[in-house]
C-alpha positions, 0 to 999 in steps of 0.5 A: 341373597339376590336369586338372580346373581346366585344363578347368575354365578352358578352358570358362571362355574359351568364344567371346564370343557363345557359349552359354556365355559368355551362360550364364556372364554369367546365373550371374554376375549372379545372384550379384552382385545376390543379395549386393548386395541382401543387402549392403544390406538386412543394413547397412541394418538395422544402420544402422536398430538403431544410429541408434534405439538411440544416439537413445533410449541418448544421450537415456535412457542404457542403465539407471535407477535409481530408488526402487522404487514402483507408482505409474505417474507420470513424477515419482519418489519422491526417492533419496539420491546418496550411494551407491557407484554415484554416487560411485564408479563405477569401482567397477563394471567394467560401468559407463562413467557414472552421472548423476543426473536427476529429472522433474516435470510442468507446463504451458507457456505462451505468448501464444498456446499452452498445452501439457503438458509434462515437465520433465527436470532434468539436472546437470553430470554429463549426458553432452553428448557422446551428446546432442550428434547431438540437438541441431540448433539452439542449445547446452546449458544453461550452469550456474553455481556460485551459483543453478540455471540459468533455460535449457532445451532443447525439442524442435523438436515443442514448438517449433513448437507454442508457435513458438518459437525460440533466446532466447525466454522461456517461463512453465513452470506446475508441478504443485504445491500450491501451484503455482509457476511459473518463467521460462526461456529456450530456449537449444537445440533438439533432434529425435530424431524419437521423438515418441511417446516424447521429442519430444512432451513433454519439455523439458530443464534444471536438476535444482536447480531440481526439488530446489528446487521439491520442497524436496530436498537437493543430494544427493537425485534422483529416479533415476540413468542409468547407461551401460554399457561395452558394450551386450552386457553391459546383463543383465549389468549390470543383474543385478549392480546390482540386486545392489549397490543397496540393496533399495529401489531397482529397476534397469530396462534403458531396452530395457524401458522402451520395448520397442515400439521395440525389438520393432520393431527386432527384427521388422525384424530377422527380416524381413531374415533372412527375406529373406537365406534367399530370396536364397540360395534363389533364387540356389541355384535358378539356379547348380543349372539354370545348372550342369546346362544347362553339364553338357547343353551339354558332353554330347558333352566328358563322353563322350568324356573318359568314353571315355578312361578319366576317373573320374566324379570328375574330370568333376564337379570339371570342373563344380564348378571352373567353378560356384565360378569363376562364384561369385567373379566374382560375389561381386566384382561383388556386393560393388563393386555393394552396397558402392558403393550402401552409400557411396552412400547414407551419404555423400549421404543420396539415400533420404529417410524420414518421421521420423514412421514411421521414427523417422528424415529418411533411411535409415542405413547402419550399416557392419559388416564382419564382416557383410559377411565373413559374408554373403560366407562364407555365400553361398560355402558355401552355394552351393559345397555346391548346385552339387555336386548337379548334377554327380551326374547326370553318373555317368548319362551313357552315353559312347557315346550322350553322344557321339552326343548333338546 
């Protein structure tokens, strides 16, 4: 039997109401609600990354192509579809969908309202599927075969300028010469709560009747979106087709099209690690006094097992095994405790946030278990290599005066 961990664990089952035990409870608790907070702040975070990014990739995707210009307009110059990326994809490993899209501007009016808005013009190919977690009332547009389709999508914003609702008809005035104006029917209704960005201004519905009204062919857009395989390969990919497309035509990740939010997300980011460093160092802190007032309280134990001929080494892995006991006790309550509020919140949405500065009505909870595994790893080393610190003072204990220490 290793000596060591049997003394170890001897202390360990100290009275109930002793000094040690209350000693012990402190230790334990500070672990715990260390890596519980760390446990949720880290999936917090991961839950805020995922949500704003899904919301702006399912609405813009991860990649635009369009012609390469220097005007600052939201209506591009048109491209021709019949390229390699559009009709091939699979071509391409990176590339998971290519869909093509065009822009126009114009100005809505109602009985009652007039408001400027961007009408987006989206094909059949449009990837539903990631839009869907956007729409929160109605359905998408429905096309047909013969004439582009007289349905579009607005945000629940416009909606409630213009007091709209499912079936109501709208007059869209586009900006033109000379001016067209057009009668559609709302048929859905979406929020992804980027109002600076998407819910302020755009509407959503057929490209061919951009391509009508600009006098384009079938075959002609103004850009292509491109969704990627996996996001950790969009500089990959974007730098192969800047490569494969032809020279007039410029590939931008969507993360530079609106890097405010995501420099946002990375402040947050950084703020959380921040924060984790804090944690650990205060937790360190304590397992160091709680570590040295056991070795003060055991001053008499380490004379005598001093006096019997035990090497300083022995003493310090008495006091080494009853700080990583003490650490495991923690990490399971610390994880039962963060997981627990983690399920929570995710599965009862208690925490509400305002969408206007958050981007989002609650907060996300983004499940990642290898962070959780890191977070505990992390915690374990860092503290197993700090409670080593206190036990060197033990080489400093006189065994005679130790055992006559009160």
């Amino acid at each position: 039997m290793n000596l060591s961990y049997f003394i170890a664990s001897r202390i360990a089952e100290g009275k109930e109401k002793s000094f040690s035990s209350t000693i012990h409870k402190i230790a334990v608790a500070s672990i715990g609600i260390g890596l519980a907070v760390m446990i949720v702040s880290f999936l917090i975070l991961k839950g805020f990354q995922n949500t704003v990014r899904d919301k702006i990739y399912g609405f813009s995707s991860h990649l635009h192509v369009t012609k390469y210009t220097l005007e600052n307009s939201f209506e591009e110059s048109p491209i021709s579809l019949n390229n390699v990326l559009f009709n091939h994809p699979d071509s391409f490993p990176f590339v998971d969908h290519v869909q093509e899209f065009s822009h126009k501007a114009g100005l809505v009016k109602t009985s009652e309202e007039v408001l400027g808005v961007v009408f987006k013009g989206v094909s059949a190919r449009y990837d539903t599927v990631r839009f869907d977690s956007n729409l929160i009332e109605g359905r998408f547009i429905k096309f047909n075969d013969t004439d582009y389709s007289k349905e579009v999508l607005i945000s629940k914003v416009i909606a409630n300028k213009l007091k709209l609702g499912i079936n109501d008809e709208i007059v869209i005035h586009f900006f033109q010469n000379p001016p067209r104006v057009r009668k559609l029917k709302v048929v859905g209704i979406y929020e992804t709560n980027l109002t600076e960005y998407f819910d302020n201004k755009f509407l959503i519905g057929d490209i061919r009747l951009i391509q009508r009204l600009n006098n384009w062919p079938d075959s002609t857009a103004g850009g292509m979106e491109v969704f990627v395989k996996d996001v950790n390969q969009i500089d990959e990919a974007e730098q192969a087709l800047n490569e494969a497309v032809p020279i007039d035509l410029y590939v931008e990740k969507v993360s530079d099209k609106y890097i405010q939010i995501f420099d946002w997300l990375f402040l947050i980011s950084r703020q959380v690690n921040i924060f984790l460093g804090i944690i650990l160092f205060v937790v360190c802190v304590n397992m160091i006094s709680i570590i040295l007032i056991l070795i003060m309280e055991r001053t008499q134990m380490i004379g005598m097992l001093k006096a019997f001929g035990s090497p300083n080494a022995l003493v310090r892995k008495i006091f080494s095994y009853n700080g990583i006991v003490l650490m495991l006790k923690g990490l399971v309550i610390g994880n039962v405790l963060g997981l627990g509020l983690c399920a929570i919140q995710y599965y009862f949405k208690i925490i509400h946030l305002n969408p206007a500065d958050y981007y989002m009505s609650y907060v996300p909870i983004g499940w990642n278990w290898m962070i959780v595994l890191g977070l505990n790893v992390l915690t374990f080393i860092t503290v197993s290599l700090i409670i080593t610190i206190p036990t060197f003072f033990i080489v400093r204990i006189n065994p005679i005066k130790s055992i006559k220490f009160d």
